[in-house]
C-alpha positions in Angstrom: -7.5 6.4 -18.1 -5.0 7.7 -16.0 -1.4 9.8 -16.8 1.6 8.1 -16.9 2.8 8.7 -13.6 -0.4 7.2 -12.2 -0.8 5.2 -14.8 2.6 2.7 -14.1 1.6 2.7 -10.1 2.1 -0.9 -8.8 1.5 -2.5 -5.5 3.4 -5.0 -3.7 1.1 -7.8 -2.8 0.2 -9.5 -0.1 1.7 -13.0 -0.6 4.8 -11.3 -1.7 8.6 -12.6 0.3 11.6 -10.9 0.8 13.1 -13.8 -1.3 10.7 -13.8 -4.2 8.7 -9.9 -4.3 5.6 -9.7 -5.7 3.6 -7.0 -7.1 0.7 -6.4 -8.9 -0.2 -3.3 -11.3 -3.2 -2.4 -13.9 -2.7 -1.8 -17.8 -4.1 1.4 -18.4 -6.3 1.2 -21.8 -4.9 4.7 -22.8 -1.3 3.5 -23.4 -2.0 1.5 -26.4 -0.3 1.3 -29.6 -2.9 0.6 -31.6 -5.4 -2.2 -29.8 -1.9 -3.6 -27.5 -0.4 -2.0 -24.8 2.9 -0.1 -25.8 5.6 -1.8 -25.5 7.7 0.6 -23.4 4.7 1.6 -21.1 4.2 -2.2 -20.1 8.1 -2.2 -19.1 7.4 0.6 -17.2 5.4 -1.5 -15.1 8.3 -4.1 -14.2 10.7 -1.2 -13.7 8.7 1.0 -11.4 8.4 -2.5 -9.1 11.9 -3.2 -8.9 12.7 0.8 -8.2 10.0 0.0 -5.2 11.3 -3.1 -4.2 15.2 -1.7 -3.9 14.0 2.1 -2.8 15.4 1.2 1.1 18.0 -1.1 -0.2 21.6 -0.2 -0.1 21.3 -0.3 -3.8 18.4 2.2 -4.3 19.2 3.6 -8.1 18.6 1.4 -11.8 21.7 1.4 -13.6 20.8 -0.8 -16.2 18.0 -2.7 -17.7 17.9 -5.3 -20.7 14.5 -6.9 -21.5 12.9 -9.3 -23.6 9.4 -9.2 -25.0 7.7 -12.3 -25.7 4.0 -11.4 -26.3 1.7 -8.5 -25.8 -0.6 -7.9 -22.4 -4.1 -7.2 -22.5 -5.4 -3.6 -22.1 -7.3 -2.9 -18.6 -6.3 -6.6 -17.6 -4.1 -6.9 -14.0 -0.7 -7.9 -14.2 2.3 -9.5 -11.7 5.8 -8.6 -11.8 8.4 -11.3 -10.6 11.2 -10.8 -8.9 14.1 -12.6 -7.8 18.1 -11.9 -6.8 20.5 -13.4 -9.3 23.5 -12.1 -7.6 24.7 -9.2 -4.8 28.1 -7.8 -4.8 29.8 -4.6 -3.0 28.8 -2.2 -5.6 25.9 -3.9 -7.7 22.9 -5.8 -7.7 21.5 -8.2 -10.3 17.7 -8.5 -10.4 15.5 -10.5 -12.8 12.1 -9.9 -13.2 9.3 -11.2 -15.1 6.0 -9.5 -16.0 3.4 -12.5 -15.9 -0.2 -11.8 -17.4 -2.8 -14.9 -17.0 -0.3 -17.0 -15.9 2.0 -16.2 -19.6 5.4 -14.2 -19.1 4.9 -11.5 -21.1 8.4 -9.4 -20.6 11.5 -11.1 -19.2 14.0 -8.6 -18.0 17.5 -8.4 -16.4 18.0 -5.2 -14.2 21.3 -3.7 -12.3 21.0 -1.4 -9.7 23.7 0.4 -7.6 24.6 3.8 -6.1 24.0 6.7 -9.3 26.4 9.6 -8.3 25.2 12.9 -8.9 28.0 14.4 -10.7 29.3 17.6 -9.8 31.1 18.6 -12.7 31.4 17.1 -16.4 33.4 14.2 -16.4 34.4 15.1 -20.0 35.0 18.8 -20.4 32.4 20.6 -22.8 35.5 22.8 -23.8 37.6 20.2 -24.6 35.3 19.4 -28.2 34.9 15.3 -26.3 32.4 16.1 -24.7 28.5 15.0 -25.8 26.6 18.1 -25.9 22.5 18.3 -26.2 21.5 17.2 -29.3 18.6 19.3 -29.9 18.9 23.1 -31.6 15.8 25.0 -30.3 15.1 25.5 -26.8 11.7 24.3 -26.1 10.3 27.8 -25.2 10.3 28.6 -29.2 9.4 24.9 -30.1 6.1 24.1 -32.1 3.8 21.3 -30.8 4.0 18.9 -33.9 1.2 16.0 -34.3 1.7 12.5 -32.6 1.3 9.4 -34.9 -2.8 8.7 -34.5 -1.9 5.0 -33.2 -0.8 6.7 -30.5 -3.7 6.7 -28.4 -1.5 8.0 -25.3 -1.5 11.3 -27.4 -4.2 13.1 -25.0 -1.7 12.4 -22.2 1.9 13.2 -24.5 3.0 15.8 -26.6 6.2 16.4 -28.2 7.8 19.4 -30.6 9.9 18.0 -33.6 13.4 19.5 -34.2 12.7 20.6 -38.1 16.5 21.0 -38.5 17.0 17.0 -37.6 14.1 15.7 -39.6 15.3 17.3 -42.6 18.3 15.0 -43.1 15.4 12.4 -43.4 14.7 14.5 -46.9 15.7 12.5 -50.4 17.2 15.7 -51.6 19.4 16.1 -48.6 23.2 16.0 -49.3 24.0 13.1 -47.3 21.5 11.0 -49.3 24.3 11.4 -51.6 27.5 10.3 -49.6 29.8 8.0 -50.5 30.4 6.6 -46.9 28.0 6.2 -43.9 24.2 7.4 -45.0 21.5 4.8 -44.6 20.0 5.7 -41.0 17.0 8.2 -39.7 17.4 10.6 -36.8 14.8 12.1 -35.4 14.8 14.9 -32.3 12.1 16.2 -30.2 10.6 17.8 -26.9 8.7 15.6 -25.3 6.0 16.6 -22.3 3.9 14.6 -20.2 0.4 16.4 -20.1 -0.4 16.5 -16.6 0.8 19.0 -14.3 1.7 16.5 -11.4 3.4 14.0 -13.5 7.2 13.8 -13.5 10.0 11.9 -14.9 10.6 9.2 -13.2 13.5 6.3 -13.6 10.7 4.3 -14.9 9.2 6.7 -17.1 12.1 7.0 -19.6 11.7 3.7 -19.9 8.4 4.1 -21.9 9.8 7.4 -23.9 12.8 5.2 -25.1 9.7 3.4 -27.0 7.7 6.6 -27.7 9.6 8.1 -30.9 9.7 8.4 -34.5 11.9 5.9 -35.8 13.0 4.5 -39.7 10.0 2.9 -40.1 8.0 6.2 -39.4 10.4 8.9 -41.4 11.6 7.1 -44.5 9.3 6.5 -47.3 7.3 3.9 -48.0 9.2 2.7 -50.7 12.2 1.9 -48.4 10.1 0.2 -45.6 6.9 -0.9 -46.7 5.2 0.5 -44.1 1.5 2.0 -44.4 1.6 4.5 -41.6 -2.3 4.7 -40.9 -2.0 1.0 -39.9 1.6 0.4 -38.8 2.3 -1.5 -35.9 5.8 -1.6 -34.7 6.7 -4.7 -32.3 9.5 -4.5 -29.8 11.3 -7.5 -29.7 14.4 -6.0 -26.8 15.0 -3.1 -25.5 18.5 -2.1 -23.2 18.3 1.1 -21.2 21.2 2.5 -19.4 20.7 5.3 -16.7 23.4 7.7 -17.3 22.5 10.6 -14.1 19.9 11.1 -11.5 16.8 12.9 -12.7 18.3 16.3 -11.4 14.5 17.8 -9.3 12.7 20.7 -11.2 14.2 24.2 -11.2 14.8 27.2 -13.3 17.1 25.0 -15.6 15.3 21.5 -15.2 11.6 20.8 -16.5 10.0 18.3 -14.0 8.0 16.5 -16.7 9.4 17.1 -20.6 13.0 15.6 -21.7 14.9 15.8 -25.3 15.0 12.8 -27.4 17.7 12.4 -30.1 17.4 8.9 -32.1 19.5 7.1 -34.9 17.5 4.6 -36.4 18.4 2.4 -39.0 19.9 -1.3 -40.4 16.6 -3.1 -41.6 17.0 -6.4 -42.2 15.1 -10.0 -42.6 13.0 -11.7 -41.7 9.9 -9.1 -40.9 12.3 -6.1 -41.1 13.8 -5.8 -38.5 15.5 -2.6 -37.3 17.5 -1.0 -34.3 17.3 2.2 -33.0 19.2 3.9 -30.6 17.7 6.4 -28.6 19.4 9.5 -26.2 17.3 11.1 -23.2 18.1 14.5 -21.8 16.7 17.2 -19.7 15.2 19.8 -20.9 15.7 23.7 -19.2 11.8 24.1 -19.4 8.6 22.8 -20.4 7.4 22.9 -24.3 6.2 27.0 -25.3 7.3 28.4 -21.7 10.3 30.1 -20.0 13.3 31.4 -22.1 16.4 30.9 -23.5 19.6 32.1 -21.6 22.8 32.1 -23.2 25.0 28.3 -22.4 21.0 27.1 -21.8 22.8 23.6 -23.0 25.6 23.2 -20.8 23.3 22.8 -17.4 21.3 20.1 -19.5 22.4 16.6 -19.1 22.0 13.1 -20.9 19.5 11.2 -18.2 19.9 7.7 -20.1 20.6 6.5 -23.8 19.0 3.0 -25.0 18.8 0.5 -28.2 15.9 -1.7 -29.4 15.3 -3.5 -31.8 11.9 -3.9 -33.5 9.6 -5.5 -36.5 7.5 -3.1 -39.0 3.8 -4.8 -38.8 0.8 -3.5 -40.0 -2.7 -3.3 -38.1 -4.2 -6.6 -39.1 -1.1 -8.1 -37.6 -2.0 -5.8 -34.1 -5.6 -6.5 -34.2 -4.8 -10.4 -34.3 -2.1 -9.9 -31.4 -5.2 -8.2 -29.4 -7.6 -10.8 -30.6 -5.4 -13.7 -28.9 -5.5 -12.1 -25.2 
């Protein structure tokens, strides 16, 4: 029952070989969608032991992840993460790593790690109208805690602020409903803080709020999706992370443990409709209700990683079973 920061600790084990690491870490029964571990969280778990493994390596930084997931993990159950090098060049690394539960591989992943520059100036110039500027309008100090999904059980450790202005593209009556090109895709913004005062973000944290969003399945209607929200389950089938900057440390104009999420979610599709979303994670200049807005509060924030995934709208009998099987 531990925060997330605790809560994706792993150890490298005893048996484990410089050619083939090993390490072992605990599914915390908070971080559950529903009665299964969430999808992001578990990946968490495989990320946080390759960051260990390549920490004194002369490729210490992710740069790029791409997994697979093949079945759920059980909750409070101890798991292994597999790792092996697939190649070593001058600049980059090329890991593989499996997260194994009762002898099953649960999550197959591909990762890249390198050197991650911290930047000293914009590589595109914000003046110049190319450049990608923070997606969210409201600076978190005047943001309004909005309510988490209820199968969300990591709720008492997570709380994010909805950006009103995004969500109400989502509206039927919105002009863009109406266009004659493009249309057909949620978005969805939002603060999101991790609830303890000693968590942080971490590389392997944003892995797990790539998967902690609102998405199409949870902001159109039901007549578009089918989806019953008091018992929707939402499968990950993949999920691709790129790690755009180093987490800059706190300050006056970085939060230690809250980021921005922008998300485009959209293109269902057979069989068990299937969707992708694409998700963007940024700083934030201060945690959710404190601090205060100073004027360019936007152009010290910066995008921390973007990522796509593609996923199935369930429903609980379909989660229950997937629990029922572990």
């Amino acid at each position: 029952m531990a925060p997330l920061t605790r809560a994706i600790r792993v150890a490298r084990k005893a048996d484990s070989t410089d050619a083939s690491p090993l390490f072992s870490g605990h599914v915390d029964a908070d971080w559950v969608f529903g009665q299964v571990p969430n999808g992001g969280y578990t990946l968490s778990l495989l990320v946080q032991a390759c960051v260990q493994n390549q920490a004194n390596s002369e490729y210490p930084d992710p740069l790029q992840v791409s997994a697979f997931f093949l079945q759920p993990t059980k909750t409070s159950s101890t798991v292994e993460v597999q790792l092996r090098v697939l190649k070593c060049g001058r600049s980059f690394i090329n890991l593989a790593a499996d997260l194994v539960f009762a002898n099953r591989v649960c999550i197959t992943a591909h990762l890249i790690f390198g050197k991650l520059p911290r930047p000293s100036r914009p590589l595109v110039d914000p003046s110049s109208g190319y450049s990608r500027r923070h997606p969210l309008l409201e600076h978190p100090s005047a943001a309004v805690v909005t309510s988490m999904p209820g199968v969300f059980s990591f709720s008492k450790h997570v709380r994010w602020a909805e950006d009103q202005n995004i969500i109400a593209l989502n509206h039927a009556d919105h002009p863009t409903r109406n266009a004659l090109t493009g249309g057909g895709v949620a978005v969805w913004g939002a603060w999101i803080e991790l609830g303890d005062k000693d968590d942080r973000i971490t590389p392997a944290s944003l892995v797990f709020f790539a998967d902690c969003v609102n998405n199409l399945a949870t902001l159109f209607p039901h007549s578009v999706t089918g989806a019953i929200q008091e018992t929707l389950w939402l499968p990950t089938l993949s999920l691709a992370l790129e790690y755009k900057t180093p987490i800059p440390p706190p300050s006056s104009m970085h939060a230690s443990r809250t980021i921005g999420v922008y998300i485009v979610s959209g293109f269902p599709s057979e069989p068990q409709m299937r969707f992708n979303t694409f998700v963007e994670m940024w700083t934030a200049p201060s945690n959710i209700g404190e601090g205060a807005p100073v004027e360019g509060w936007r152009d010290g924030q910066v995008c921390l990683a973007i990522a796509t995934q593609t996923q199935l709208i369930g429903n609980g009998s379909m989660n229950a079973k997937a629990a029922a099987k572990l």
